[in-house]
C-alpha positions as CSV (number, residue, x, y, z in Angstrom):
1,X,-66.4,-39.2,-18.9
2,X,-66.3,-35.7,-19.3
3,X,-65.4,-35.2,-15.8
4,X,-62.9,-37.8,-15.9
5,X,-60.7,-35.6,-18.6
6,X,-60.7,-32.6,-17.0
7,X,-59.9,-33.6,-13.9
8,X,-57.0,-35.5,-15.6
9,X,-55.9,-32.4,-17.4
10,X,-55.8,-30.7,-13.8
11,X,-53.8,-33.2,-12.5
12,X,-51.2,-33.1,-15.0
13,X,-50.6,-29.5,-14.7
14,X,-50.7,-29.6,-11.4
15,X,-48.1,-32.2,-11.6
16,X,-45.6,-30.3,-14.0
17,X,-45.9,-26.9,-12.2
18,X,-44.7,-29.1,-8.9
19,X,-42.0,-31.0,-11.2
20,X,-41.3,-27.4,-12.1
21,X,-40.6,-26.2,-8.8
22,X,-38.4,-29.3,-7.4
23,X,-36.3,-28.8,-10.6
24,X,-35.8,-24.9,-9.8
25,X,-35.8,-25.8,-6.2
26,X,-32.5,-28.0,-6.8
27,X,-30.8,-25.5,-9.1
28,X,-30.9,-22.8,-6.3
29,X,-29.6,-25.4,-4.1
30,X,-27.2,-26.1,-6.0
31,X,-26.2,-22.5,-7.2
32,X,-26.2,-21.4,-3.1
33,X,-23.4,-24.1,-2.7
34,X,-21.7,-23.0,-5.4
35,X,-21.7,-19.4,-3.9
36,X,-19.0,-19.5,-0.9
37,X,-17.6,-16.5,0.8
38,X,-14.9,-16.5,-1.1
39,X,-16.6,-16.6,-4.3
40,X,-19.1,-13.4,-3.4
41,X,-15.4,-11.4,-2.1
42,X,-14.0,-12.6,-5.8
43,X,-16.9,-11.0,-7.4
44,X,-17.2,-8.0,-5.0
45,X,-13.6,-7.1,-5.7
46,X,-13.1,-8.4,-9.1
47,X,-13.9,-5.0,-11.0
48,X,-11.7,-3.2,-9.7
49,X,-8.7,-5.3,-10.3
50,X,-6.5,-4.0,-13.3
51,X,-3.7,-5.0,-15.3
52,X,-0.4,-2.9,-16.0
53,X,1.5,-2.9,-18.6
54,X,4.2,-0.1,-19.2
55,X,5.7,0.0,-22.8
56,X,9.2,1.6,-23.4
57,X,11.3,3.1,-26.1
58,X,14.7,4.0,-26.0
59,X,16.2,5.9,-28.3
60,X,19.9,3.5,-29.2
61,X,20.7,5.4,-32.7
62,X,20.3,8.6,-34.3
63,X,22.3,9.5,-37.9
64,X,21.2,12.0,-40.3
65,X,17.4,11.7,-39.3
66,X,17.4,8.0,-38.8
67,X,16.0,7.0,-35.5
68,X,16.5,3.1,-34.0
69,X,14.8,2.5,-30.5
70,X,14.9,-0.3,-29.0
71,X,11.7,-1.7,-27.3
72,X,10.6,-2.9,-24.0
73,X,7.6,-3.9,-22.0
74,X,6.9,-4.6,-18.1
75,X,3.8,-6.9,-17.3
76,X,2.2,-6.3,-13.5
77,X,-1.1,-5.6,-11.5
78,X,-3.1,-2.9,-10.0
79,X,-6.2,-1.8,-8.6
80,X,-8.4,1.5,-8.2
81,X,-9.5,2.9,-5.1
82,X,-11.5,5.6,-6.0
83,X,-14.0,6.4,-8.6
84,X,-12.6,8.9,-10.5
85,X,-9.9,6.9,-11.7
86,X,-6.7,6.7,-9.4
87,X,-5.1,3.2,-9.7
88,X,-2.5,1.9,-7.3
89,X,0.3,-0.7,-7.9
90,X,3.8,-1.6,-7.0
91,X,6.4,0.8,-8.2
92,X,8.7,-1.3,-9.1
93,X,6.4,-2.0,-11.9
94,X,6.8,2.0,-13.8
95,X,10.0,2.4,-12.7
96,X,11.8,1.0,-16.2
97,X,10.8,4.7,-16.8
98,X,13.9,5.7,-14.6
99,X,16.2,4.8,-17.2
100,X,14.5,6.5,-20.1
101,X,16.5,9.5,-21.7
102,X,15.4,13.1,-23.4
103,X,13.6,11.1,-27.0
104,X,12.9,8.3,-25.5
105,X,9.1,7.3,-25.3
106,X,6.6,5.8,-22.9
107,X,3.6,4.7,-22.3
108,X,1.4,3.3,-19.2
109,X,-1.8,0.8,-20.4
110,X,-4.4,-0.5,-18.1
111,X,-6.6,-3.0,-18.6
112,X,-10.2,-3.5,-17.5
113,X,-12.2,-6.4,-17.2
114,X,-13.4,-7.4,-20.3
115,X,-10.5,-6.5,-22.4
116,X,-11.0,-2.3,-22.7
117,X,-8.0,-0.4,-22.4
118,X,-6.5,2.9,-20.8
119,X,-3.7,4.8,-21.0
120,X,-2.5,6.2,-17.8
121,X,-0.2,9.0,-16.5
122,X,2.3,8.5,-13.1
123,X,1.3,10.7,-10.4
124,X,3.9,9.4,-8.5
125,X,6.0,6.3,-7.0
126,X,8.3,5.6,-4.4
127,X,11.1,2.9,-5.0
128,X,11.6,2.5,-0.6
129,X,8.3,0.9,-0.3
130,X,7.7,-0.5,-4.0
131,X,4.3,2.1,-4.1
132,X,3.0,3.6,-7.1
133,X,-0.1,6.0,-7.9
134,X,-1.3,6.3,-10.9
135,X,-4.5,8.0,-13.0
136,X,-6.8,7.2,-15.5
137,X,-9.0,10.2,-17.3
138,X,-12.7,9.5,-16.4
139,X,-15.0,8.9,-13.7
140,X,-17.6,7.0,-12.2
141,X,-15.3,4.0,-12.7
142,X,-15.8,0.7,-10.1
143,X,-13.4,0.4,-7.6
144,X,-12.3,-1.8,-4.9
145,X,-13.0,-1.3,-1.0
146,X,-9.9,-0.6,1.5
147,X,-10.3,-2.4,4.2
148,X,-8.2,-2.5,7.4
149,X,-4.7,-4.9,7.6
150,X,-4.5,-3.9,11.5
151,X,-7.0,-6.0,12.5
152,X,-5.7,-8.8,10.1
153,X,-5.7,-12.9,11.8
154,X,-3.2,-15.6,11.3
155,X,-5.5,-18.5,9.8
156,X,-8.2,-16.3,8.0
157,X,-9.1,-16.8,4.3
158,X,-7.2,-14.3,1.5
159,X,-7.1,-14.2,-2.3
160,X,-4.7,-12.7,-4.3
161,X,-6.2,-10.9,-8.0
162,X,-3.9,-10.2,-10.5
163,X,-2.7,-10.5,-13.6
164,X,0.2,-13.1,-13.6
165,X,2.0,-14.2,-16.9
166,X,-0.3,-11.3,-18.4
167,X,-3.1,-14.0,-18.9
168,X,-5.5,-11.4,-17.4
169,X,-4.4,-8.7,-20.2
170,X,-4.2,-11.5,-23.2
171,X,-6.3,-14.4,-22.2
172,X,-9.2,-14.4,-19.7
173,X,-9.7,-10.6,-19.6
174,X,-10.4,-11.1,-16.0
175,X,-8.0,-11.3,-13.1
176,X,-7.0,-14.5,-12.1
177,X,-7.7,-15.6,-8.5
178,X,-5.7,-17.8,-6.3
179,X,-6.7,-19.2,-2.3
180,X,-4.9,-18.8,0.6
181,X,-4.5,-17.8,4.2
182,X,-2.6,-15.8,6.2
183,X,0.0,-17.7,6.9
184,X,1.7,-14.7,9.1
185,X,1.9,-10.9,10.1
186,X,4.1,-8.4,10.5
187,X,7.3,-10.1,8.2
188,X,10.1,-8.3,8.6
189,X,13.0,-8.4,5.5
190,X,14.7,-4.8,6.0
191,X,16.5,-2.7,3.6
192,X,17.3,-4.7,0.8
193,X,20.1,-3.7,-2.1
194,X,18.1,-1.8,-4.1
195,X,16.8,0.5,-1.2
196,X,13.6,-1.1,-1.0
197,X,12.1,-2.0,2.9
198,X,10.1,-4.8,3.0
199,X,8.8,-4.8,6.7
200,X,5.6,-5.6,8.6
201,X,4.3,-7.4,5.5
202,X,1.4,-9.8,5.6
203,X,2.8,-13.5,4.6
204,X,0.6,-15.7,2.4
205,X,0.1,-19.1,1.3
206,X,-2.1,-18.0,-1.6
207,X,-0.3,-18.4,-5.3
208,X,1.6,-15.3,-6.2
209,X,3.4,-15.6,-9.4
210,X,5.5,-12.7,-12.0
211,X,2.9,-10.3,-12.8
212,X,0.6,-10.7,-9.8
213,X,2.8,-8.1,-8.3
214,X,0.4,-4.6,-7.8
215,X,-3.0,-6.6,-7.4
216,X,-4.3,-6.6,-4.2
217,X,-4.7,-9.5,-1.7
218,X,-8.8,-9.7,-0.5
219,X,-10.0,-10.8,2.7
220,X,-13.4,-12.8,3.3
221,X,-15.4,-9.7,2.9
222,X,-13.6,-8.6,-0.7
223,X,-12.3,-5.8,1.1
224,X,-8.6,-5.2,0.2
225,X,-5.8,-5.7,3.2
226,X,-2.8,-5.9,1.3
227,X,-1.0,-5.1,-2.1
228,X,0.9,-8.2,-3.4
229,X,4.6,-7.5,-3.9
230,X,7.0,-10.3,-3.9
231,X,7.5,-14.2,-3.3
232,X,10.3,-16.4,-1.5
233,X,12.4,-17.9,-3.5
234,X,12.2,-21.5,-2.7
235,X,9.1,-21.7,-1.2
236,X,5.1,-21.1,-1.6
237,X,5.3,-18.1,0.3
238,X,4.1,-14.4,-1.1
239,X,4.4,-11.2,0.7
240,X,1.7,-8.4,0.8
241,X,2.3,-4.6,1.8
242,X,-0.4,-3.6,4.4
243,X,-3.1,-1.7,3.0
244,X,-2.7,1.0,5.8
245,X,0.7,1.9,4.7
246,X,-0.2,2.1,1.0
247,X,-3.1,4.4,1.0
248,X,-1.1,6.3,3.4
249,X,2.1,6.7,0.7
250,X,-0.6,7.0,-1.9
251,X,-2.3,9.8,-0.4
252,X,1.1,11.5,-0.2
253,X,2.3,10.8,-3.7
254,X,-1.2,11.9,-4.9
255,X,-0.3,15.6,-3.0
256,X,3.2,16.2,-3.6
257,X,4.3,13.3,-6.2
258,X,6.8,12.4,-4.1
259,X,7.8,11.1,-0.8
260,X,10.3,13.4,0.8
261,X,13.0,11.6,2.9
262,X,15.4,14.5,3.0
263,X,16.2,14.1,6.4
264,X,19.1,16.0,8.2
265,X,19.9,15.0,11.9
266,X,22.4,17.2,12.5
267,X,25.0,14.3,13.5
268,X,28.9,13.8,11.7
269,X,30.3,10.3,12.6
270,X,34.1,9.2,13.0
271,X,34.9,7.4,9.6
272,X,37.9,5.8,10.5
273,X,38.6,6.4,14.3
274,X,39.2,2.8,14.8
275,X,42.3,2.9,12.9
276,X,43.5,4.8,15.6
277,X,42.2,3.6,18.7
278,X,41.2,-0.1,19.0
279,X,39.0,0.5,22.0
280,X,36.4,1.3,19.7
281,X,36.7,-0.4,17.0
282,X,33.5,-1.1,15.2
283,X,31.6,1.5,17.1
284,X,30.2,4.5,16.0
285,X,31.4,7.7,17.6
286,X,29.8,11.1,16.5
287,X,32.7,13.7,15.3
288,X,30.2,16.7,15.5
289,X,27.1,17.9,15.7
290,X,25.3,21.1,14.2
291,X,24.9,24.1,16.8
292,X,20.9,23.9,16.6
293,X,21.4,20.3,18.0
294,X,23.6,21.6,20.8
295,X,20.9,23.8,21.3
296,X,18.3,21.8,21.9
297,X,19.3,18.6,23.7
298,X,22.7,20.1,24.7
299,X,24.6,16.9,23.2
300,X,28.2,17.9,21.8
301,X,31.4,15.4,21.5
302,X,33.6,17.8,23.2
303,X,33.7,19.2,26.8
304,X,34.3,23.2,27.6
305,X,37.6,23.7,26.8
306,X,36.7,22.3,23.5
307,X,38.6,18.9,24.5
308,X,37.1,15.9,22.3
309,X,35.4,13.4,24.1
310,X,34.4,9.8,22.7
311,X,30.7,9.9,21.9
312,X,29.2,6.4,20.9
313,X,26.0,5.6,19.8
314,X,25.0,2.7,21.1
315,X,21.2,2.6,19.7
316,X,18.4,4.6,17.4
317,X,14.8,4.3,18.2
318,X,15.4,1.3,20.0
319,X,17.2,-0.5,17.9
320,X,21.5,-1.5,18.1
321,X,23.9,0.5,16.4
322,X,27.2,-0.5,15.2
323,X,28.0,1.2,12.3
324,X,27.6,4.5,9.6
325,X,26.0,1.3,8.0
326,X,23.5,0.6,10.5
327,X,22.4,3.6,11.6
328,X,21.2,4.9,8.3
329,X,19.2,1.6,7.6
330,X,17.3,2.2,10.6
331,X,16.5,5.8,9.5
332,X,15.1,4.0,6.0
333,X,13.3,0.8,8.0
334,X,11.7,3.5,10.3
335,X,10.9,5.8,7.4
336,X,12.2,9.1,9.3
337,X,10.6,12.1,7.8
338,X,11.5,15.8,8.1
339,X,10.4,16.9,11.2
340,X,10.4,13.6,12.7
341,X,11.8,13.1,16.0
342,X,14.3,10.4,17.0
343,X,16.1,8.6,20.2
344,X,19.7,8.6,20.5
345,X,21.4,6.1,23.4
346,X,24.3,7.5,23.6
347,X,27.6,5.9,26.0
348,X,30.2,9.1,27.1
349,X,32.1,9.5,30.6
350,X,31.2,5.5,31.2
351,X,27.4,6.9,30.9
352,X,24.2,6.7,29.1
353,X,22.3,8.9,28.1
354,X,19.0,9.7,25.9
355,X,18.9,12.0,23.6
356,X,15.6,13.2,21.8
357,X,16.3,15.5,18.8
358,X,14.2,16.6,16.1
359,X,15.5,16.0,12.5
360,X,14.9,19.1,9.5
């Protein structure tokens, strides 16, 4: 009888530790299906996500001491990339600051996961590709990892993190997450009216909505290939600045604090040569050109005996020119730099011509 009960008593421990096991057994199981790509990139890049929010003052009134401001407040996204405290966003989310006046106030907030807040200063932003740096004091902080938008496919998996309607900042206190693909590469809008360029941008099915813009758009791996910026109006489409182009503005605002754009070619177009000569009306005929110019490609609009002779330009780096118009928006969608060199097709005598010169 004794023998009976204790092998009983084995038997039922025996048969709880197995019980035991199936039961933890199914919960990995079921915790491993749970955990997708998609959800691992989430978490990987999840602590680095930020929100943005840039609160404004202006001063309206000012009699005998008295001082009225009047208040404002832009919601947006960022990131870091780098552990001692750099955060990047777009710039039209700071730029309200543009409009602030000496005793007017400002101030930059960030917010963490989990709800802490930091103030932050402006390094720098540039309002021609919506690109903003800014710094938090501190270190050691977690960051997201740059990955590459060169080698980007049409069909592979994204997520856009951000903090749209400010639900990050007030509600969750994480950044919300929204699936998608790559729907497209390389979209090109072109200058558009407020000076901004908006080309080779990464198209996205993946929700983007007001206040997403600044986050960054993951791929598979949680590495970050793009900066969400902007959505179609009219359709479930959101646009994405290549990470390789903003890490290489940030890297320059983080030098200088600026982006320096002031170019000078060297060229002085006809303004209204059409109203005299209908052969070339809606072209564009260069008037002048600076002596270093003539020096160095030997391209002048007049011949030896200082006779003028129509000059057209018919493209600029590749691309058709028709107008003042259009060959300045080319110089902005090709972001010409000091120093830069450009390519002039040129029509004079019934020729064409190249011309290579070197911009200052």
């Amino acid at each position: 009888m004794k023998n009976k009960i204790i092998f009983l008593t084995l038997f039922l421990i025996v048969s709880c530790n197995n019980s035991s096991n199936e039961s933890s057994n199914i919960q990995d199981d079921i915790y491993n299906l749970k955990q997708t790509a998609i959800t691992n990139a989430i978490q990987k890049a999840s602590g680095g996500v930020v929100g943005i929010h840039v609160e404004t003052k202006k001063l309206v009134f000012r009699d005998r001491g008295e001082e009225i401001f009047l208040e404002g407040g832009v919601n947006g996204s960022g990131f870091l990339v780098s552990k001692d405290g750099y955060v990047i966003t777009n710039a039209h989310n700071v730029s309200s600051i543009l409009d602030l006046k000496s005793g007017d106030e400002y101030i930059v907030l960030v917010t963490f996961p989990g709800g802490d807040m930091l103030e932050a200063t402006i390094k720098g932003f540039d309002p021609q590709t919506d690109i903003a740096l800014l710094k938090i004091d501190g270190k050691d902080f977690f960051h997201c990892t740059i990955g590459n938008s060169n080698s980007l496919s049409v069909g592979e998996f994204v997520v856009a993190l951000g903090n749209p309607f400010n639900l990050f900042a007030n509600n969750t206190q994480e950044p919300i997450a929204s699936f998608g693909i790559v729907s497209a590469s390389d979209a090109d809008f072109g200058v558009q009216f407020d000076g901004r360029v908006f080309d080779n941008m990464i198209q996205t099915d993946a929700a983007i909505n007001p206040g997403n813009s600044g986050g960054p758009l993951i791929d598979a791996n949680g590495d970050v290939i793009g900066m969400n910026t902007f959505v179609k109006e009219g359709a479930n489409l959101g646009y994405a600045i290549p990470i390789n182009k903003v890490m290489d503005i940030a890297e320059e605002l983080k030098i200088k604090g600026f982006i320096d754009r002031g170019i000078d070619h060297g060229l002085f177009f006809h303004r209204r040569f059409a109203l005299r000569n209908t052969q070339y009306e809606n072209k564009l005929l260069i008037a002048q050109v600076h002596p270093r110019v003539t020096f160095e490609t030997g391209l002048s609009p007049h011949d030896n005996n200082g006779n003028y002779i129509p000059t057209q330009v018919l493209a600029l780096n590749g691309y058709k020119v028709n107008s003042r118009k259009d060959f300045y928006e080319i110089l902005l969608k090709e972001d010409v730099r000091p120093g830069d060199a450009i390519k002039l097709k040129i029509l004079r005598d019934d020729k064409i011509n190249i011309i290579n010169l070197t911009t200052q």
